[in-house]
Backbone bond lengths (Angstrom), bond angles and torsions (degrees), N, CA, C in turn:
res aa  C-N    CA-C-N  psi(-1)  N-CA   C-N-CA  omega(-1)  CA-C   N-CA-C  phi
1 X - - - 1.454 - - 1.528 110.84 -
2 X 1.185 112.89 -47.45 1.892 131.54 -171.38 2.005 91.49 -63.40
3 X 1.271 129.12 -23.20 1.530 114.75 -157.55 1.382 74.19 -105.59
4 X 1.998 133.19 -54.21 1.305 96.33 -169.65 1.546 122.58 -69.06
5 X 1.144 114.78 -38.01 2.098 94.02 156.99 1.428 133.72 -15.59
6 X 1.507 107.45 -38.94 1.350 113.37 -170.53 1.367 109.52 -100.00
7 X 0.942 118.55 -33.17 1.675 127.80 172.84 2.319 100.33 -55.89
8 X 1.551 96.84 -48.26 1.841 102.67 -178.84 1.411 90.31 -56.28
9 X 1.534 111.28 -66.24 1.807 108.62 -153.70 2.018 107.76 -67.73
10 X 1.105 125.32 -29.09 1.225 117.50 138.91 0.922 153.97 -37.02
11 X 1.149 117.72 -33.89 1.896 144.41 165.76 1.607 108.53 -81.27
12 X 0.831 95.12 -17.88 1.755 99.12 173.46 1.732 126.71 -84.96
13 X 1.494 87.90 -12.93 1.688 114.71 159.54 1.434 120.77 -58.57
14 X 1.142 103.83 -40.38 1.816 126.36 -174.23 1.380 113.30 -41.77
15 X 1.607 98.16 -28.32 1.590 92.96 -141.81 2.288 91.49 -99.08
16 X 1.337 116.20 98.12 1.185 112.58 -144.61 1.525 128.44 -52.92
17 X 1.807 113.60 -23.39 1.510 123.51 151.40 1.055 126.14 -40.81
18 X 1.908 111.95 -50.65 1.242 108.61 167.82 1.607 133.48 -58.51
19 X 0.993 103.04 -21.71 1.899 116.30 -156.18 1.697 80.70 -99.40
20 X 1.336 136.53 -38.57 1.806 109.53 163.75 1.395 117.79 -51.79
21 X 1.612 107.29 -38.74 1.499 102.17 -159.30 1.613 97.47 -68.63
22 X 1.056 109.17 -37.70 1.306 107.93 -167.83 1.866 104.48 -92.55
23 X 0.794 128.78 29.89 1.887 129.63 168.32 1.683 89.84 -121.51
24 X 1.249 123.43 -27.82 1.477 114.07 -177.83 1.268 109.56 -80.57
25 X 1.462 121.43 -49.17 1.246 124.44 172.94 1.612 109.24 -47.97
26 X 0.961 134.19 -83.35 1.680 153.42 -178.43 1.884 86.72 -28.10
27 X 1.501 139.90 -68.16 1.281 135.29 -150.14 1.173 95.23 -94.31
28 X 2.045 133.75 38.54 1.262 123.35 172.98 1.424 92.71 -118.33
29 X 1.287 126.91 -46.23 1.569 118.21 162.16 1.521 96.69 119.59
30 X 1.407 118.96 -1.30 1.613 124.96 -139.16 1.448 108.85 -150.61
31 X 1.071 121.20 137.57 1.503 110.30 156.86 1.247 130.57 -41.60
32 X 1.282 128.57 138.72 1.822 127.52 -160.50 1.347 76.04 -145.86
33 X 1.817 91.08 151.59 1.304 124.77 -177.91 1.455 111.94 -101.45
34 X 0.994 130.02 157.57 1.705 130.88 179.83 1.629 104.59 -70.11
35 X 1.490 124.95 -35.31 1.611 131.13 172.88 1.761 101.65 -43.78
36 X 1.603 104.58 -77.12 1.296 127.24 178.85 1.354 103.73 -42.34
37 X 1.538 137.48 -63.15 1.279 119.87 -169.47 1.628 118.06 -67.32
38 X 1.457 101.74 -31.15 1.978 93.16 -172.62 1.774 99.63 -70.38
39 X 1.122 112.04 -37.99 1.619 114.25 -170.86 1.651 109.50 -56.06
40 X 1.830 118.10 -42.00 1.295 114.28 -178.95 1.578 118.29 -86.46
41 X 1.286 102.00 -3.58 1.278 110.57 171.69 1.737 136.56 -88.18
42 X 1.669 82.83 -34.48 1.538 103.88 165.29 1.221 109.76 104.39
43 X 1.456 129.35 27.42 1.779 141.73 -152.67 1.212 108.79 -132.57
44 X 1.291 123.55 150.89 1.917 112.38 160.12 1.172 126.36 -72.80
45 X 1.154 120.11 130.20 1.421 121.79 163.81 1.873 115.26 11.33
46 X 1.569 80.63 -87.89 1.448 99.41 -177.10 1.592 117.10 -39.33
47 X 1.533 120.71 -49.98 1.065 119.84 167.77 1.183 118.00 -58.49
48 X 1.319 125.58 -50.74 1.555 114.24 -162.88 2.016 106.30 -75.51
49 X 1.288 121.60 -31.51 1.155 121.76 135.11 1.341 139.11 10.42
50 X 1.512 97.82 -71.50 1.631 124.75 -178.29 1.320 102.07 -81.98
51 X 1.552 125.16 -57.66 1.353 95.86 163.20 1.653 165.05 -96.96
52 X 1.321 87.50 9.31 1.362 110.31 168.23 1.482 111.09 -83.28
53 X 1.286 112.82 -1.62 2.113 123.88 163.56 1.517 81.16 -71.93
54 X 1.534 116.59 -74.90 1.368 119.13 -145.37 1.698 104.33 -52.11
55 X 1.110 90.12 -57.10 2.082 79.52 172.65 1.035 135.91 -59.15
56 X 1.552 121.09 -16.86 1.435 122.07 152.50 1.501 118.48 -85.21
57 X 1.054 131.78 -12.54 1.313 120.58 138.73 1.545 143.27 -69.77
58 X 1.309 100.37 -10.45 1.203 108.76 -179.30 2.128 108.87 -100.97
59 X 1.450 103.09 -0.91 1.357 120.86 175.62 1.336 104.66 99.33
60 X 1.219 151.71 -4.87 1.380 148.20 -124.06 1.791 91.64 -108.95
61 X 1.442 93.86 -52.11 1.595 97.52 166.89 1.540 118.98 -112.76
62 X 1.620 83.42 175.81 2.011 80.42 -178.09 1.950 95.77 -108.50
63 X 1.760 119.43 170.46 0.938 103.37 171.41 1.367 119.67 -113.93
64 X 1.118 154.13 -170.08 1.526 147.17 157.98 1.623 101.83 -148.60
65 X 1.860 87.08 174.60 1.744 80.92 164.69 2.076 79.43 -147.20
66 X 0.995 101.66 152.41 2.129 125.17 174.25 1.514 109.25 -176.35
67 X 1.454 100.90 141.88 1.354 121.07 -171.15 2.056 85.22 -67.87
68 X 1.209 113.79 129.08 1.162 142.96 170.98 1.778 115.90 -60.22
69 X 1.667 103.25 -41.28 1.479 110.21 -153.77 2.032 86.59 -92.85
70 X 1.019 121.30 -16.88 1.686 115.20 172.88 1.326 112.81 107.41
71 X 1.828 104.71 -15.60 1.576 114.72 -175.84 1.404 114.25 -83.29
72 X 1.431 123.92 167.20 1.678 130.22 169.08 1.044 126.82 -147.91
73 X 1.279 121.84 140.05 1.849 110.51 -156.25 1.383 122.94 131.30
74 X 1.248 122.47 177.25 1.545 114.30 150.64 1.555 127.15 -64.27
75 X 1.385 111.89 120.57 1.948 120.68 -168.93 0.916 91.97 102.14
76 X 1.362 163.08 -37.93 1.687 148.31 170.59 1.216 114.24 -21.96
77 X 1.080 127.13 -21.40 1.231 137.13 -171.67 2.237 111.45 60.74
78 X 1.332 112.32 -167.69 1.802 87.78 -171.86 1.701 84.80 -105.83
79 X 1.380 93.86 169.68 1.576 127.70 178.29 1.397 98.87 -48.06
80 X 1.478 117.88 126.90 1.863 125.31 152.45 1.367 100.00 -64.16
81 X 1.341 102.89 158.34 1.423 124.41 142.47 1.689 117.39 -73.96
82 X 1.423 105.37 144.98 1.706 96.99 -167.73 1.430 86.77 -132.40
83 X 1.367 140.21 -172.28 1.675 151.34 138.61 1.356 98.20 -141.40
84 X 1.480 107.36 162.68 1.071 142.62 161.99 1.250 122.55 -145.12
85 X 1.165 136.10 173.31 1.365 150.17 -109.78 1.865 78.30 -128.96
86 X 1.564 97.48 123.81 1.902 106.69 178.30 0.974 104.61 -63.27
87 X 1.539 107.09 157.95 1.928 111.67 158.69 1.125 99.60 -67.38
88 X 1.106 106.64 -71.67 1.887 114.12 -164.20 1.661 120.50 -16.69
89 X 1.315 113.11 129.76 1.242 123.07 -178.78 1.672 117.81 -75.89
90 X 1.464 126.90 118.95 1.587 100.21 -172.97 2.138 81.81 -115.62
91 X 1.595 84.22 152.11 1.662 93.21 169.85 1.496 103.90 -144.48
92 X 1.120 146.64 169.80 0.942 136.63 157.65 1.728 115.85 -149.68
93 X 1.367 117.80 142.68 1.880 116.83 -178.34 1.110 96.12 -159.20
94 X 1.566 128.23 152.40 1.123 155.01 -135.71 1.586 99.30 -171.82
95 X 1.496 117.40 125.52 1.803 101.23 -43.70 1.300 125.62 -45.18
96 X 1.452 108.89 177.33 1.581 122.78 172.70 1.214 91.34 -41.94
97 X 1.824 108.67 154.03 1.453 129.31 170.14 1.656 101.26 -152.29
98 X 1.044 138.12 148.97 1.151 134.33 -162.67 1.926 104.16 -151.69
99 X 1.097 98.75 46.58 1.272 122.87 157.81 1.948 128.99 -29.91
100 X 1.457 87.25 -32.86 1.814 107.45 -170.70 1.765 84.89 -73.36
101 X 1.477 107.74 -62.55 1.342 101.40 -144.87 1.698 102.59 -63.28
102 X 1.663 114.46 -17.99 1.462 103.32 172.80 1.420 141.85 -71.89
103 X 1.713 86.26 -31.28 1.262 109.39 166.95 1.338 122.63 -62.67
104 X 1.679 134.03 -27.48 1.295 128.39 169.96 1.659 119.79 -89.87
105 X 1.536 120.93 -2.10 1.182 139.38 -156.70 1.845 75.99 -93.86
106 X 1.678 100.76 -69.75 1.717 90.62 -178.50 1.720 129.09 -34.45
107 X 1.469 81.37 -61.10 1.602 98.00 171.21 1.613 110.46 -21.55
108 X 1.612 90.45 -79.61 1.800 100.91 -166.38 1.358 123.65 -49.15
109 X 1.629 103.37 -19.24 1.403 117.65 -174.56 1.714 97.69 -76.26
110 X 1.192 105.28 -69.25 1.740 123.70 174.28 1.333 110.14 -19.29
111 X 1.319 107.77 -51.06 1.419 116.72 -166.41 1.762 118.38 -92.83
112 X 1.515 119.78 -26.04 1.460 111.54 165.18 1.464 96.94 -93.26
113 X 1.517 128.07 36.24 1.813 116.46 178.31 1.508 63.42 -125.39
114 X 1.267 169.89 56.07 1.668 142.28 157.99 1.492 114.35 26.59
115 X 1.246 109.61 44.55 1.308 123.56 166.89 1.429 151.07 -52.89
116 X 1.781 91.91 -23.07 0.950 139.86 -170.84 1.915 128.05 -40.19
117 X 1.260 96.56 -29.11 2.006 113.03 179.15 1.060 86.92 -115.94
118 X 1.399 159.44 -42.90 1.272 151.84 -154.64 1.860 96.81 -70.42
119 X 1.609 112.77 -52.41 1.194 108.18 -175.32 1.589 110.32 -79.63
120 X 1.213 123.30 -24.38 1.235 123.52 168.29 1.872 121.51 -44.48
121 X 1.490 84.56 -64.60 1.606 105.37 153.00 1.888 120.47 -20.47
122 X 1.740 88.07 -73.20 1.965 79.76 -179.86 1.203 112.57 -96.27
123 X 1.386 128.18 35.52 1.527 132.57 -174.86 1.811 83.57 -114.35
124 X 1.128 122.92 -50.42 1.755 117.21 174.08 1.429 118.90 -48.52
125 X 1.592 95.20 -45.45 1.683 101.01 -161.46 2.197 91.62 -77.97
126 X 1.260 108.34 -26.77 1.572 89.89 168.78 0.957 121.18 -68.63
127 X 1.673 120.42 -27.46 1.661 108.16 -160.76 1.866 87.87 -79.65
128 X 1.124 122.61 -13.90 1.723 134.19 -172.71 1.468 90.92 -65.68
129 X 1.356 111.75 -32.44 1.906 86.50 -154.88 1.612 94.36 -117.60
130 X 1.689 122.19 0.39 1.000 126.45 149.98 1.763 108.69 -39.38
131 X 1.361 100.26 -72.18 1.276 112.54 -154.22 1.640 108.12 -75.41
132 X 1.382 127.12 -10.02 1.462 121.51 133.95 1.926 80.47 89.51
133 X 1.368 104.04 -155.73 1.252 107.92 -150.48 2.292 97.90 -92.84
134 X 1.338 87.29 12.79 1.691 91.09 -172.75 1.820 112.16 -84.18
135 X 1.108 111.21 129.83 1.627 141.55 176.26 1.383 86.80 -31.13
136 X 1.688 124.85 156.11 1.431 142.83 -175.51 1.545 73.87 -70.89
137 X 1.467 86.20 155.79 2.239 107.48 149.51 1.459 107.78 -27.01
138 X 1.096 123.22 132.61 0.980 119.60 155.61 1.824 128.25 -85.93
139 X 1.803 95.72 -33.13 1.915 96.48 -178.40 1.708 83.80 -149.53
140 X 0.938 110.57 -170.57 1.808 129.29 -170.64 1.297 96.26 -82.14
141 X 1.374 117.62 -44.68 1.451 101.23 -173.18 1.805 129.94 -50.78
142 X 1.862 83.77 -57.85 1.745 99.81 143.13 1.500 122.43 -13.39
143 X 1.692 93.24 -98.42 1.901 94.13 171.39 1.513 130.34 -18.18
144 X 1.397 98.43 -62.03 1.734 116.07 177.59 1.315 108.06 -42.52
145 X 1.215 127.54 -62.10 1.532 139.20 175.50 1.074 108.47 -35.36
146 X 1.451 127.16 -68.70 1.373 153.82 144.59 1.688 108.98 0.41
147 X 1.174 94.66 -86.22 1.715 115.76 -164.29 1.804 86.20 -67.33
148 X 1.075 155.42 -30.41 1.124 133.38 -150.72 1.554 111.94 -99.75
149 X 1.546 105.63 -47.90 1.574 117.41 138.27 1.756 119.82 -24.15
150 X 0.869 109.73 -42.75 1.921 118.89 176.31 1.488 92.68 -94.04
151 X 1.387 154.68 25.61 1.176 147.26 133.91 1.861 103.22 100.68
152 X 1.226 111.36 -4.46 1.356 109.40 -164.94 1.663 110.67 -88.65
153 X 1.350 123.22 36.84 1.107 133.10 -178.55 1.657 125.57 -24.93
154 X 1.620 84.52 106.03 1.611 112.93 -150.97 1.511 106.85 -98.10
155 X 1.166 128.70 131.21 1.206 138.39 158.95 1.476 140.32 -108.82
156 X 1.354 135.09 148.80 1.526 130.01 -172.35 1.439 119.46 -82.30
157 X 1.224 132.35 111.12 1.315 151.42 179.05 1.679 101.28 -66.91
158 X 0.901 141.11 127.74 1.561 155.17 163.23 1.162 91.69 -59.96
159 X 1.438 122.32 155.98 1.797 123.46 166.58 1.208 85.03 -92.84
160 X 1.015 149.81 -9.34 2.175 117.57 160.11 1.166 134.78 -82.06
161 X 1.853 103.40 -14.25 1.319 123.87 155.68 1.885 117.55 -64.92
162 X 1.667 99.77 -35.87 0.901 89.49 -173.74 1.525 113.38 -92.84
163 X 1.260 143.44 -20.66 0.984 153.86 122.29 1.863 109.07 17.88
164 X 1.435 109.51 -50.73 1.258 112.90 -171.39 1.979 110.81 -82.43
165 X 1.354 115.49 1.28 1.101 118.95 -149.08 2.129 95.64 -102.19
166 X 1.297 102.35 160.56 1.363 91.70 168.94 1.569 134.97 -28.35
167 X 1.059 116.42 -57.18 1.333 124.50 176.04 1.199 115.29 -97.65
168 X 1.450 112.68 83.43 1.300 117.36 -174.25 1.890 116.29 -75.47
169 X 1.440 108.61 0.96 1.156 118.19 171.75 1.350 124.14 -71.04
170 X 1.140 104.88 -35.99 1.847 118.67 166.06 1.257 114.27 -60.13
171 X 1.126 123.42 -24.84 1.610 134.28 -155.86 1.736 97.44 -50.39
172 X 1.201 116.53 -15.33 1.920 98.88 -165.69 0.955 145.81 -74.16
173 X 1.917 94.90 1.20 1.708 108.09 173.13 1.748 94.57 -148.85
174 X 1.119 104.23 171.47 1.379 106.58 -179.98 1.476 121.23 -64.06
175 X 1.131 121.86 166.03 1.475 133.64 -163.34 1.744 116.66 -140.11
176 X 1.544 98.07 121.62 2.208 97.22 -176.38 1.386 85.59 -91.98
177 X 1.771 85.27 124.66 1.501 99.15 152.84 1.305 129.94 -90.96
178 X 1.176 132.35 -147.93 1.673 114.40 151.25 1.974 107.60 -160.84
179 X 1.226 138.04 126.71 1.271 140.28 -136.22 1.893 84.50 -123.93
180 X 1.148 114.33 -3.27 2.002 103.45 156.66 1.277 106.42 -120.69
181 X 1.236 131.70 131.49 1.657 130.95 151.04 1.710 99.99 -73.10
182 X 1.171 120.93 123.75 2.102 110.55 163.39 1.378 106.27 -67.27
183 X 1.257 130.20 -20.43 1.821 130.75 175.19 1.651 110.46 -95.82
184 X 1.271 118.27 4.45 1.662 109.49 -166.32 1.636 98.50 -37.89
185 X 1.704 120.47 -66.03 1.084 92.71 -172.52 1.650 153.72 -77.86
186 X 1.330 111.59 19.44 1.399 141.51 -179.87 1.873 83.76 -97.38
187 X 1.235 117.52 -103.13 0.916 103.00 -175.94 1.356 156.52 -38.19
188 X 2.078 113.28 -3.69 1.373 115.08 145.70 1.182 120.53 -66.30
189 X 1.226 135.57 9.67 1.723 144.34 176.75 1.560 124.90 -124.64
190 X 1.249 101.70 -29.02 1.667 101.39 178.30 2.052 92.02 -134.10
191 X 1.373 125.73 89.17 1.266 114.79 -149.04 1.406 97.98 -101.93
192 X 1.811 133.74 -31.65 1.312 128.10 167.28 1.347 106.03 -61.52
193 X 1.799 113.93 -44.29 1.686 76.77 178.32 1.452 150.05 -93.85
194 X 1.503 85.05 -1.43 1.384 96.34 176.89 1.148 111.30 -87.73
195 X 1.332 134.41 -35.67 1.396 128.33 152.29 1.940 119.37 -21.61
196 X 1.551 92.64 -83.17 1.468 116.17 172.15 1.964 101.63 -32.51
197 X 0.998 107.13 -48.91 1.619 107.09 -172.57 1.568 117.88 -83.43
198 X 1.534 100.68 -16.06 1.940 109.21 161.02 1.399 88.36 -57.62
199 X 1.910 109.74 -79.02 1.479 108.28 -135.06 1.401 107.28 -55.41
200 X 1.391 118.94 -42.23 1.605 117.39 179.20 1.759 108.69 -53.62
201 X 1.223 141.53 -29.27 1.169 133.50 -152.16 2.311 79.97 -90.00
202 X 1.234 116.44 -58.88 1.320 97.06 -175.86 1.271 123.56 -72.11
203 X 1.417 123.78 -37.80 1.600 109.36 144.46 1.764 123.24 0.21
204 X 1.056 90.30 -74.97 1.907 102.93 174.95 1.443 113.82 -75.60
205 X 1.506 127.28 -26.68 1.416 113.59 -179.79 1.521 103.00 -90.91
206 X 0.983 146.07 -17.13 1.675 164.97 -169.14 1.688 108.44 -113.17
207 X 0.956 129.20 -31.91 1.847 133.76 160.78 1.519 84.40 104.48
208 X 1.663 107.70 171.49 1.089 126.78 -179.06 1.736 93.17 -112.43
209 X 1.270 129.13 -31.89 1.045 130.40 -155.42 1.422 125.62 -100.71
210 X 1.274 113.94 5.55 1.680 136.86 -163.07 1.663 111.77 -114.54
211 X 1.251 121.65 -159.08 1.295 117.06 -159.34 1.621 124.19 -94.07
212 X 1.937 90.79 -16.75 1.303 97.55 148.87 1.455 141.09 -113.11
213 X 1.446 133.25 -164.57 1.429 141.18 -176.60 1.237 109.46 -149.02
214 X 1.714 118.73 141.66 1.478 111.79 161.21 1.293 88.46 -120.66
215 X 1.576 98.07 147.33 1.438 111.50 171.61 1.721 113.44 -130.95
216 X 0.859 121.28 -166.74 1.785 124.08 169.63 1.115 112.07 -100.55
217 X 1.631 109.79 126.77 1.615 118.24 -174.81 1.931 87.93 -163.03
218 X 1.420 105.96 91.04 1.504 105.27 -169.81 1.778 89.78 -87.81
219 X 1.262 107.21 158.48 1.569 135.06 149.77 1.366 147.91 -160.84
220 X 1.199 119.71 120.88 1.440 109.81 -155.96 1.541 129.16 -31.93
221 X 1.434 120.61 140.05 1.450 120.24 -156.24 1.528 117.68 54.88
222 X 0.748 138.15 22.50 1.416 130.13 152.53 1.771 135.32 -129.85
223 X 0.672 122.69 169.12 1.371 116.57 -172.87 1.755 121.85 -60.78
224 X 0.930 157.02 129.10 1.436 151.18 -111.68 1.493 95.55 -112.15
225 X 1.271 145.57 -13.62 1.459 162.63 -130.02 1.418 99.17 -134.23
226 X 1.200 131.65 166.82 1.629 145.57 -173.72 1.448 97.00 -171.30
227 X 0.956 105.57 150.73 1.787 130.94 164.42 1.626 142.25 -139.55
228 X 0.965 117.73 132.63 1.905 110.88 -141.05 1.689 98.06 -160.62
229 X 1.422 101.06 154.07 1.582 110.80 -171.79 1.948 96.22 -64.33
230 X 1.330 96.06 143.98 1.194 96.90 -165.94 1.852 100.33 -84.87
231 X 1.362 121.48 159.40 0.968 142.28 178.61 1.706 122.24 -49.07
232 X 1.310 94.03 -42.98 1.733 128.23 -171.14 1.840 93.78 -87.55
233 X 1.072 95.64 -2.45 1.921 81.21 -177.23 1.598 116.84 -81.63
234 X 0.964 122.99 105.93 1.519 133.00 -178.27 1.573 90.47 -68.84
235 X 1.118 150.29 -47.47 1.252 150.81 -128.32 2.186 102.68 -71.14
């Protein structure tokens, strides 16, 4: 029942107005307003409206309602409707494949065997043979290209944004974040190592030796990894 759900709310992608509203929504990181989405999309109101209901009914999005303009009170005018981008994970294969449950079975194994550098180990040498016979990153933009292609849809951190973040020492140039983990759900259960086994896998697909670095800078909802002009860059 749970895969044909996902197969409906998938199919609802098809329809190609919808699948902007909803790729704009998802790469804003934020609650979006129905104004903001028909305008970047290129739709009316009313239309984009109608389908950004249908995708939150169909789970794809979430819905809200907040006064938009920041004010409260009398003249606030009333609460927008906003969406954002669901938790819920959709996958779908034909036939069933159940991939999750193997993937955490390894895990658990990996992890009471101290498995831990061994998989680190061939999580580098993949992101190594990912990246095939091509030169480390050269700049973030690079990376981004990179990381987004691998599904981890990456975005640019301001250094005043980043400024606010644990390591406020990094803060001096901008910072890629990334707003999908591809393991979130392995890694809400086994989280050092699946973490530990992200950063090593882009390590090797992104170089150790080039202009950028990923390091660990976790935050809720997002991918546990960061990437930033590397330190060592004379350039």
């Amino acid at each position: 029942m749970e895969d044909t759900q996902d197969i409906d709310a998938i199919a609802m992608l098809q329809d190609p107005v919808r699948r902007r509203l909803y790729e704009y929504v998802v790469a804003q990181g934020r609650e979006v307003g129905r104004n903001e989405a028909a305008e970047a999309s290129g739709v009316a109101r009313t239309l984009a409206a109608h389908h950004l209901d249908k995708l939150a009914d169909a789970g794809l999005l979430e819905s809200g309602s907040r006064r938009l303009t920041g004010r409260s009170g009398p003249g606030a005018g009333r609460p927008a409707k906003v969406y954002t981008r669901a938790r819920a994970e959709r996958s779908v294969s034909l036939p069933a494949r159940d991939y999750r449950t193997a993937a955490e079975l390894l895990a658990e194994a990996a992890e009471q065997a101290g498995l831990d550098a061994g998989l680190r180990a061939a999580a580098r040498r993949r992101g190594e043979e990912l990246r095939g016979s091509a030169a480390p990153c050269g700049d973030l933009e690079e990376a981004r290209k990179t990381l987004a292609a691998r599904g981890y849809e990456p975005h640019l951190e301001a250094p005043e944004q980043a400024a606010h973040t644990e390591h406020a020492e990094d803060a001096a140039g901008a910072t890629l974040r990334m707003r999908n983990c591809p393991f979130h759900a392995v890694a809400e259960r086994f989280p050092p190592l699946v973490c530990g086994m992200n950063l090593a896998l882009l390590e090797g697909l992104l170089g150790t030796d080039g202009s950028v670095r990923a390091r660990m800078d976790a935050r809720p909802g997002e991918c546990c990894v960061v990437v930033e002009a590397s330190k060592n860059n004379d350039h």
